[in-house]
N, CA, C and O atoms as a printed pandas DataFrame, in Angstrom:
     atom_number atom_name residue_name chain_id  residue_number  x_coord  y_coord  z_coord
0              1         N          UNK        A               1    0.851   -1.184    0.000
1              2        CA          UNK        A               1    0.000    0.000    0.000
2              3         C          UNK        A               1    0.887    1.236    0.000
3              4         O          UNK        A               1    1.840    1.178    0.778
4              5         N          UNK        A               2    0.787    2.087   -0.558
5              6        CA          UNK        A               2    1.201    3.454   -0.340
6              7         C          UNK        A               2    0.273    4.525   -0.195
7              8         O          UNK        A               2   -0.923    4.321   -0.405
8              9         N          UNK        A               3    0.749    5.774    0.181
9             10        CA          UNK        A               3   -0.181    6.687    0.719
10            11         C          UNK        A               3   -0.273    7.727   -0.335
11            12         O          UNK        A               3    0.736    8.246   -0.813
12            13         N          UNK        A               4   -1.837    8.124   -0.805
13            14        CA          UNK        A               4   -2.065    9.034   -1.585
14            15         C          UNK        A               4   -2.259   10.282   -0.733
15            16         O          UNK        A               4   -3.303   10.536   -0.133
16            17         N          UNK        A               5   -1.059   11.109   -0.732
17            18        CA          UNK        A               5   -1.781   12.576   -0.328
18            19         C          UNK        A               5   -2.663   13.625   -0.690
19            20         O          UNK        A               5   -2.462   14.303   -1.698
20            21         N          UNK        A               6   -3.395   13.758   -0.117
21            22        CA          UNK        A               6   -4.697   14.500   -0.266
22            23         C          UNK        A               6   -4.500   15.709   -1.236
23            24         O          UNK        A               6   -5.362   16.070   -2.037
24            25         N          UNK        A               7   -3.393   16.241   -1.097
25            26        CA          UNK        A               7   -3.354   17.610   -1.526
26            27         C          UNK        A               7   -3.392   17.287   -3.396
27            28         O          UNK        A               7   -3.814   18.062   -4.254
28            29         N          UNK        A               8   -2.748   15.769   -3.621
29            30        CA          UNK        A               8   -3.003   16.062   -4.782
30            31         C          UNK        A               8   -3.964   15.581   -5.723
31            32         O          UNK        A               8   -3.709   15.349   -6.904
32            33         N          UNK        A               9   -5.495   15.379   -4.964
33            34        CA          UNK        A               9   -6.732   15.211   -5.902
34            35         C          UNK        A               9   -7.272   16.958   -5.993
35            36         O          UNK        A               9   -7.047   18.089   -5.562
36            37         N          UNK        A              10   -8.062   16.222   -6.824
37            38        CA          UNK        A              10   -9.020   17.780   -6.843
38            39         C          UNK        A              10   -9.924   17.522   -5.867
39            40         O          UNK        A              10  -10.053   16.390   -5.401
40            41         N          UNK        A              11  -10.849   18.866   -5.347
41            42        CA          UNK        A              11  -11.627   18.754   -4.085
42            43         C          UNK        A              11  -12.826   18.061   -4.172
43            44         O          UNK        A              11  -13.569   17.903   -3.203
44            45         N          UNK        A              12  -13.106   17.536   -5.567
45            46        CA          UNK        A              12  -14.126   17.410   -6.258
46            47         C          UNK        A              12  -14.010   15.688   -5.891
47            48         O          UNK        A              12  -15.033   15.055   -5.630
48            49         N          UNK        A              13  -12.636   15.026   -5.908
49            50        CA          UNK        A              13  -12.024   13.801   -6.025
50            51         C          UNK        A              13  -12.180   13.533   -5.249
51            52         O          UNK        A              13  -12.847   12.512   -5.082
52            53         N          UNK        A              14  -11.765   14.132   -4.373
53            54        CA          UNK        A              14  -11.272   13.913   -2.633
54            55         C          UNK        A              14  -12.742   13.719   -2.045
55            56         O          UNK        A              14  -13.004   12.832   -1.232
56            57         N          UNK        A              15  -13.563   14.522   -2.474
57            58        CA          UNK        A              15  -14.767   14.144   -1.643
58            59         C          UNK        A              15  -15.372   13.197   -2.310
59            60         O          UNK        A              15  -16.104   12.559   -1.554
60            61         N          UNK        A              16  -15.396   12.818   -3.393
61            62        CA          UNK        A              16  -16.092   11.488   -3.808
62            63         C          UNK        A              16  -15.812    9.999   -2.983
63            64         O          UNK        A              16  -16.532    9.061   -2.641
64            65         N          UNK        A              17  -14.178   10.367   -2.850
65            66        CA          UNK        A              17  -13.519    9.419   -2.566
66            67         C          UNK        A              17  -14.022    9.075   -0.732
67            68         O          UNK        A              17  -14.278    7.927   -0.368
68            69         N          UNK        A              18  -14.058    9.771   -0.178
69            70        CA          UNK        A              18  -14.923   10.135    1.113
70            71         C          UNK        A              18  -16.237    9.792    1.221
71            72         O          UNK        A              18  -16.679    8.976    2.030
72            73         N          UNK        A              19  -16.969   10.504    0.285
73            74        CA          UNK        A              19  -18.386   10.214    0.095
74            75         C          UNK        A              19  -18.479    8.244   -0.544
75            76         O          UNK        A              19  -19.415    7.456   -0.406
76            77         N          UNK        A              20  -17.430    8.076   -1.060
77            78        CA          UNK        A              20  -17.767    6.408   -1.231
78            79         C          UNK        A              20  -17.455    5.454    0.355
79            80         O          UNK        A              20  -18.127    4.502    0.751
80            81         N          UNK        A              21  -16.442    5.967    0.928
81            82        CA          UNK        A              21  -15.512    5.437    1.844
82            83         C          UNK        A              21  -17.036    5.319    3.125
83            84         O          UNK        A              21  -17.380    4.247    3.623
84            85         N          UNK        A              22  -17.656    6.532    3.395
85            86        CA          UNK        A              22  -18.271    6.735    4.563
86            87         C          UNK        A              22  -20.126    5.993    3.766
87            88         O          UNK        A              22  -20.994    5.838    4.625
88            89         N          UNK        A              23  -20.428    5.720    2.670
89            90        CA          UNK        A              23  -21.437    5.005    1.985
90            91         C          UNK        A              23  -20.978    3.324    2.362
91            92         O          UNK        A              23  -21.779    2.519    2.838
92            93         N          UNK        A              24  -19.672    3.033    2.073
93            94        CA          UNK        A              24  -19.622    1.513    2.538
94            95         C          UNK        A              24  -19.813    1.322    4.019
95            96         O          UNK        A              24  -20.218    0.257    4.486
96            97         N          UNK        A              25  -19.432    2.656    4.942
97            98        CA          UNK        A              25  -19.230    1.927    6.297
98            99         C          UNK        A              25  -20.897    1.702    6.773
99           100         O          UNK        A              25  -21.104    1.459    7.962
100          101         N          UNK        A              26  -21.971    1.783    5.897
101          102        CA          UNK        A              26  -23.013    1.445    6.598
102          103         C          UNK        A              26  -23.964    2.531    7.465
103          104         O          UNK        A              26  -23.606    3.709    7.472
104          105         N          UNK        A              27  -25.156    2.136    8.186
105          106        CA          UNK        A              27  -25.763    3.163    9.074
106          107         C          UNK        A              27  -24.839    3.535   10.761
107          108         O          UNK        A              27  -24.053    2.876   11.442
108          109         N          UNK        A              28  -25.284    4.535   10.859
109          110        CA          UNK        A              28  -25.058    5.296   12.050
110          111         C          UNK        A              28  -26.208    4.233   13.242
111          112         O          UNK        A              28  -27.341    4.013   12.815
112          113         N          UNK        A              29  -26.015    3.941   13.954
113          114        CA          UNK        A              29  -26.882    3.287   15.440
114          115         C          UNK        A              29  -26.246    3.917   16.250
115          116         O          UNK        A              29  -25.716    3.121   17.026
116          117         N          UNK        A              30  -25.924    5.304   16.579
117          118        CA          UNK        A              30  -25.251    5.905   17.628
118          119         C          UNK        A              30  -26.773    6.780   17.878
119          120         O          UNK        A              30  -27.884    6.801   17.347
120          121         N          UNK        A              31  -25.839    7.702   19.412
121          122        CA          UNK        A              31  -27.339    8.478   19.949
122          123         C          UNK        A              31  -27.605    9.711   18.381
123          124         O          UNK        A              31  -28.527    9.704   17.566
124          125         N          UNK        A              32  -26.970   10.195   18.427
125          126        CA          UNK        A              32  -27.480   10.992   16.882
126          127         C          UNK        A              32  -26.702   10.498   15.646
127          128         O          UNK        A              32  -25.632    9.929   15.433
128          129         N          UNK        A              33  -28.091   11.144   14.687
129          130        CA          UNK        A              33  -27.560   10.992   13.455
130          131         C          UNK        A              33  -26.787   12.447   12.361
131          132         O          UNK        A              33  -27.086   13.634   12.232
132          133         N          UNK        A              34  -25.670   11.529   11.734
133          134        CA          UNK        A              34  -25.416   12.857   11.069
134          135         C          UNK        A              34  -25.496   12.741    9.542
135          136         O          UNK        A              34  -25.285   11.723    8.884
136          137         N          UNK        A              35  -25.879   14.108    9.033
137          138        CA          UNK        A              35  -25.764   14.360    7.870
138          139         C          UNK        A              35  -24.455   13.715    6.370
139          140         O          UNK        A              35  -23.237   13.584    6.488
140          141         N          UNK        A              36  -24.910   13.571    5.708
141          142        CA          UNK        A              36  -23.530   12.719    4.744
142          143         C          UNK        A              36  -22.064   14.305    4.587
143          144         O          UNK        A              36  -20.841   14.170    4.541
144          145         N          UNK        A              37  -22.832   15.525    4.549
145          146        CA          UNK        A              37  -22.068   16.430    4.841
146          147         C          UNK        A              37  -21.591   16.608    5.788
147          148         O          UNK        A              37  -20.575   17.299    5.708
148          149         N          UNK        A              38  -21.956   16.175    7.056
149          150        CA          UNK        A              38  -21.175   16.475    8.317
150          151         C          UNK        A              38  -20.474   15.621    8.535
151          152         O          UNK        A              38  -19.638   15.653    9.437
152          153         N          UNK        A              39  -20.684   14.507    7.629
153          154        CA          UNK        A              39  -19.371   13.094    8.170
154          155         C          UNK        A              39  -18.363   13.053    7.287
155          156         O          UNK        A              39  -17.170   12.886    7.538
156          157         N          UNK        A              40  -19.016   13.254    5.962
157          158        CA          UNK        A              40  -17.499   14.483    4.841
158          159         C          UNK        A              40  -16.796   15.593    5.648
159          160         O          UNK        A              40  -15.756   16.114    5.243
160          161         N          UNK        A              41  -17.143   15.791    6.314
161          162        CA          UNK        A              41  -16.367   17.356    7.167
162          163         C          UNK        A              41  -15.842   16.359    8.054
163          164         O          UNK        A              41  -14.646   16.115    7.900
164          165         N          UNK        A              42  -16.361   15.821    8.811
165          166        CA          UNK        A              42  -15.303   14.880   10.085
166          167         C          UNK        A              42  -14.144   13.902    9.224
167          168         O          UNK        A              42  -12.939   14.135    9.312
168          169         N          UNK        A              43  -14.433   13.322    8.790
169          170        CA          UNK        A              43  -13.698   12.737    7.623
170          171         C          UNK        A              43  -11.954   13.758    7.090
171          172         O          UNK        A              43  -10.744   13.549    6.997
172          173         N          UNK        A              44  -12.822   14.711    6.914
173          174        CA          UNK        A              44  -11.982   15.378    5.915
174          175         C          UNK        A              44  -10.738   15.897    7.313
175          176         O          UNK        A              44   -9.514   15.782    7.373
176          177         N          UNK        A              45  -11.695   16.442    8.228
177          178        CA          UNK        A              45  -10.505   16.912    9.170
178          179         C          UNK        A              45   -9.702   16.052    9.733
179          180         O          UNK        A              45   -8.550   16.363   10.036
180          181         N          UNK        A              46  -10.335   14.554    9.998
181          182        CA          UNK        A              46   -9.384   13.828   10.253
182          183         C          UNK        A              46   -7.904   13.032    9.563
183          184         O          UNK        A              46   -6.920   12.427    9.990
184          185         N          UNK        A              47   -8.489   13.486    8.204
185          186        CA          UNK        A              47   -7.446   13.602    6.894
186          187         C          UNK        A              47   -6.047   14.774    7.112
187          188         O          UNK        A              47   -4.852   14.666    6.839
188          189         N          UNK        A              48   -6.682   15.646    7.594
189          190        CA          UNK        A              48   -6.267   17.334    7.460
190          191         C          UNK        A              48   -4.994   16.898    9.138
191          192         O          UNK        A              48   -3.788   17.142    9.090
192          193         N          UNK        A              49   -5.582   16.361   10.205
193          194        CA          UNK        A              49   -4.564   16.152   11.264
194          195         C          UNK        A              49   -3.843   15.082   11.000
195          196         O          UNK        A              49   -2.818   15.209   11.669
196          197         N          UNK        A              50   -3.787   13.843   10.246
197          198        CA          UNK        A              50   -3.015   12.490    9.817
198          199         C          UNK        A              50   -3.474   11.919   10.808
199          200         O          UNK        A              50   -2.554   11.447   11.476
200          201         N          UNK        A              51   -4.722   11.678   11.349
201          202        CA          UNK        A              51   -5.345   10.512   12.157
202          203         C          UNK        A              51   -5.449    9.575   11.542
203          204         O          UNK        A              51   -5.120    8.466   11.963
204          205         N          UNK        A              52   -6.039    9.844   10.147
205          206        CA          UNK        A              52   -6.758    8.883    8.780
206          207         C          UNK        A              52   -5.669    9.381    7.424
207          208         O          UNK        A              52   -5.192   10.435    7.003
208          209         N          UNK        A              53   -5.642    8.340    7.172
209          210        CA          UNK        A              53   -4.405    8.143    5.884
210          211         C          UNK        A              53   -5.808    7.884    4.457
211          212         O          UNK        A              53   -6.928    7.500    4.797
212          213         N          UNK        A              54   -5.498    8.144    3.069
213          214        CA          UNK        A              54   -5.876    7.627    1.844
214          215         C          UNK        A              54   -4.797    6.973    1.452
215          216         O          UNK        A              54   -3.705    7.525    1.315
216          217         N          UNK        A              55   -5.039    5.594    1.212
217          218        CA          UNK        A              55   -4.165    4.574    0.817
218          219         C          UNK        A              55   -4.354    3.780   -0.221
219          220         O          UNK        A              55   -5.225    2.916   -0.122
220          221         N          UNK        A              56   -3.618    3.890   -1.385
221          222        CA          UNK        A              56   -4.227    2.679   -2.659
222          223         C          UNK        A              56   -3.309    1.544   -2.334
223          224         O          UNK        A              56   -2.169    1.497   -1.871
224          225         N          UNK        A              57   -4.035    0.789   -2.662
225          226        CA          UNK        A              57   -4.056   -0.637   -2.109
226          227         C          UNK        A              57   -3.570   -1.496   -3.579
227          228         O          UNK        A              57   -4.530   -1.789   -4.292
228          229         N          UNK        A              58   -2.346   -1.881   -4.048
229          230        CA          UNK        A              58   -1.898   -2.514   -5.373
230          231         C          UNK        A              58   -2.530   -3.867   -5.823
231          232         O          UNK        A              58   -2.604   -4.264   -6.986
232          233         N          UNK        A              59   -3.101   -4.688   -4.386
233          234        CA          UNK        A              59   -3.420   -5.922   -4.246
234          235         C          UNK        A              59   -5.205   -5.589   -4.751
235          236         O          UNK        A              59   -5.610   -5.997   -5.840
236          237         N          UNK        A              60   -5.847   -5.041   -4.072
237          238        CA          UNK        A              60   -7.003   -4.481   -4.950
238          239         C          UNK        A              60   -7.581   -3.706   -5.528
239          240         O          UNK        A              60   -8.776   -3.419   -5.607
240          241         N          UNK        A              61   -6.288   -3.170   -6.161
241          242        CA          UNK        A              61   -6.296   -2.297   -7.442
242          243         C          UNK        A              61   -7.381   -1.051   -6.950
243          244         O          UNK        A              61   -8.113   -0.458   -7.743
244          245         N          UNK        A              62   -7.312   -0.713   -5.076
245          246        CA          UNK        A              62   -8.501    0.624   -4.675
246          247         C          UNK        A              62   -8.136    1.410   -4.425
247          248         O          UNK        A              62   -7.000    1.675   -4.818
248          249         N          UNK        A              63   -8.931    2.424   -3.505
249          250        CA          UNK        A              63   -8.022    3.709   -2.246
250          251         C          UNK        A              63   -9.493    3.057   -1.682
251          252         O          UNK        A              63  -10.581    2.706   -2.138
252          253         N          UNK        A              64   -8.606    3.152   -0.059
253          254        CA          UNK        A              64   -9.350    3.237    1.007
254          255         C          UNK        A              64   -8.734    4.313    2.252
255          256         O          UNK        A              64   -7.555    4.664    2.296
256          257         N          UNK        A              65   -9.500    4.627    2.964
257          258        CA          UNK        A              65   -9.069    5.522    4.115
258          259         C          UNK        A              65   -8.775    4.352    5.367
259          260         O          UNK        A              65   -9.319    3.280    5.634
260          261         N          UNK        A              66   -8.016    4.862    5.780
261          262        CA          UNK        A              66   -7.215    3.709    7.487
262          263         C          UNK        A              66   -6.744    4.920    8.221
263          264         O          UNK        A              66   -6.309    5.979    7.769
264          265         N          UNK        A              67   -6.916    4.555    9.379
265          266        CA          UNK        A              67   -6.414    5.102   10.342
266          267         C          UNK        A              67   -5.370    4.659   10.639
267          268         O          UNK        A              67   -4.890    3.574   10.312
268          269         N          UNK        A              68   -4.646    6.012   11.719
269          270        CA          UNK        A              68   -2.734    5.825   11.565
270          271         C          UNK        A              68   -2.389    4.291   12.233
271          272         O          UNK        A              68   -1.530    3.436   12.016
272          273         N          UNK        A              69   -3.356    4.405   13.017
273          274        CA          UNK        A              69   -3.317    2.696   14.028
274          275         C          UNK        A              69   -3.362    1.829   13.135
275          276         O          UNK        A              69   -2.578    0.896   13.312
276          277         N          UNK        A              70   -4.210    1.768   11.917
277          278        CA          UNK        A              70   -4.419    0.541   10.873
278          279         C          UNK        A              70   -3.062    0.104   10.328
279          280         O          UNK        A              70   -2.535   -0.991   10.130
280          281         N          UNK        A              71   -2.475    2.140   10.062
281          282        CA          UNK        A              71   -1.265    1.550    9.293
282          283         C          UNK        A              71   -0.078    1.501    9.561
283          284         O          UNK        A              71    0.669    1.282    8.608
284          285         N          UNK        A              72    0.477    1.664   10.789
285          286        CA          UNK        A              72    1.116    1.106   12.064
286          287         C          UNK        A              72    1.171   -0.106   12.119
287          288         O          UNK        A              72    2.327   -0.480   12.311
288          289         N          UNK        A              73    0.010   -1.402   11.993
289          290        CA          UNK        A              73   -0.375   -2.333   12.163
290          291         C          UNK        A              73    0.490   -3.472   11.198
291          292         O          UNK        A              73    1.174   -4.483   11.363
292          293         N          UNK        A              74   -0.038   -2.566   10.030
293          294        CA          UNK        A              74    0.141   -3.053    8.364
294          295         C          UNK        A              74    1.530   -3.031    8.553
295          296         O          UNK        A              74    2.239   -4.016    8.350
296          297         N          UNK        A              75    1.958   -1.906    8.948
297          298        CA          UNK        A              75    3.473   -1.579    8.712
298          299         C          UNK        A              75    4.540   -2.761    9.224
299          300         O          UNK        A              75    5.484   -3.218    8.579
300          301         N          UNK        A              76    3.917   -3.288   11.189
301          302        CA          UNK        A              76    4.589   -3.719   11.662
302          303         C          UNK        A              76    4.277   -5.481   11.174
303          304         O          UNK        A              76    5.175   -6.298   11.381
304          305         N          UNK        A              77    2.953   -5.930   10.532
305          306        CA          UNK        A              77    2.719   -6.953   10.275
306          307         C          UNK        A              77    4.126   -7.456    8.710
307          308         O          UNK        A              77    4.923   -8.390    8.623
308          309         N          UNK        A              78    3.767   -6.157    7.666
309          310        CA          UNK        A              78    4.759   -6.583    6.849
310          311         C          UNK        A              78    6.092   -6.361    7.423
311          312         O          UNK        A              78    6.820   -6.065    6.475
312          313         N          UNK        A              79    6.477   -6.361    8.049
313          314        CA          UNK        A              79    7.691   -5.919    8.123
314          315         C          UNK        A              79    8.674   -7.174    8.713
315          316         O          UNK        A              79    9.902   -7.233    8.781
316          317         N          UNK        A              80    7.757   -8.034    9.064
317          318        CA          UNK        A              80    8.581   -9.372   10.038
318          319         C          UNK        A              80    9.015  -10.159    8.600
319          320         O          UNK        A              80    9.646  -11.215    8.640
């Protein structure tokens, strides 16, 4: 996997790519619900601090979003 940095889609990209990412994870069952725009905005900021990485994936030819813990994980799993 390597890491696609954000800065270089268009804003147009970047949120599709978001708007697909937060469509697979399914419904909200928390105490509130939020808007597909307000979870593009949480999303995005968590992009904006490097909590959440965009990562294309060579093995299935995607991009998915992971968190830094995911790829920490990945990192230390390939690495043995």
């Amino acid at each position: 996997m390597i890491e696609i940095p954000t800065s270089e889609l268009a804003p147009e990209t970047l949120r599709a790519v978001i708007e697909s990412f937060i469509m697979r994870e399914g419904t909200d069952y928390g105490e509130a619900e939020f808007s597909l725009a307000n979870k593009v905005d949480q999303v995005r900021r968590q992009l904006d601090r490097g909590e959440v990485l965009l990562m294309w994936d060579d093995v299935i030819e995607s991009c998915n979003l992971i968190t830094q813990a995911q790829w920490q994980r990945y990192l230390k799993e390939h690495s043995e």
